[in-house]
C-alpha positions as CSV (number, residue, x, y, z in Angstrom):
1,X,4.2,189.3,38.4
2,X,4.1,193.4,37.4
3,X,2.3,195.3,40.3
4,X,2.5,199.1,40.9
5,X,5.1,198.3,43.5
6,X,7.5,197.0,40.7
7,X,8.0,193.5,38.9
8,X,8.2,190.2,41.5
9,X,9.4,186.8,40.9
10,X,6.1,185.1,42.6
11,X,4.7,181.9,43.0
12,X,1.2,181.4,42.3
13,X,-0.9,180.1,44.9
14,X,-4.4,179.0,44.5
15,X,-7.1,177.6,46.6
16,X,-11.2,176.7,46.0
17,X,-13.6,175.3,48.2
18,X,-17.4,175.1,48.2
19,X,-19.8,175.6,50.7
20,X,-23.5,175.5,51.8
21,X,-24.6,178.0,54.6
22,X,-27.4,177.0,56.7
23,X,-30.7,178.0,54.6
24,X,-29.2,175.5,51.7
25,X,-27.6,177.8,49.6
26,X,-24.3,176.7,47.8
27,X,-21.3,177.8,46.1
28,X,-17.7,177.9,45.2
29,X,-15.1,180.7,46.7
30,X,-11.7,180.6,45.2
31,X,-9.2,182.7,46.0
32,X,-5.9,183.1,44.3
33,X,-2.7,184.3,46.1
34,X,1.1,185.7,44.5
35,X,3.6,185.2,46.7
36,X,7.0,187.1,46.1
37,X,10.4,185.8,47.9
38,X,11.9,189.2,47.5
39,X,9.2,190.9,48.8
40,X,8.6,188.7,51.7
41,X,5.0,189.5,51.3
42,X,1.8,188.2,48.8
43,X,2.1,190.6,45.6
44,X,-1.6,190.4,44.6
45,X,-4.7,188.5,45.2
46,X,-7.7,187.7,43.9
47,X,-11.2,186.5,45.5
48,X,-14.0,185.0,43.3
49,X,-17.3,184.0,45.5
50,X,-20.5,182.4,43.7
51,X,-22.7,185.1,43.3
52,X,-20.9,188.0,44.6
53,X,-18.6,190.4,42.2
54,X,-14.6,190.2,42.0
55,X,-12.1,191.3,44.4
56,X,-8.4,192.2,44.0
57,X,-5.6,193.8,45.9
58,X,-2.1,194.3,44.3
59,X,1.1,195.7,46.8
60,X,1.6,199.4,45.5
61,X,4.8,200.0,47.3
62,X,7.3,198.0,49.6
63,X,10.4,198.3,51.7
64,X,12.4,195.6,53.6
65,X,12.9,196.0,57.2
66,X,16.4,194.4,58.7
């Protein structure tokens, strides 16, 4: 996975669900999630909601704490 922080080894994790709110409206959210060993830390993610535009974040810059 290439971020602006630099290039991850990272395993993809992804999750859906759908829901229905209480005036009957439904829908799907899935959100997706990179997950980077090295970087002890999700890389990027991703969150898709019916009806509602895109979101992503991606980690711009890291350093490792002892």
């Amino acid at each position: 996975m290439r971020v602006r922080a630099g290039e991850f080894d990272a395993f993809k994790l992804k999750w859906q669900s759908g829901w229905l709110d209480t005036k009957g409206f439904s829908g799907t959210t899935e959100s997706t999630y990179w997950y980077a060993p090295s970087a002890r830390a999700v890389v990027k993610s991703e969150l898709w909601i019916t009806g509602q535009p895109g979101n992503a974040c991606e980690l711009v810059e890291f350093q490792l704490q002892p």
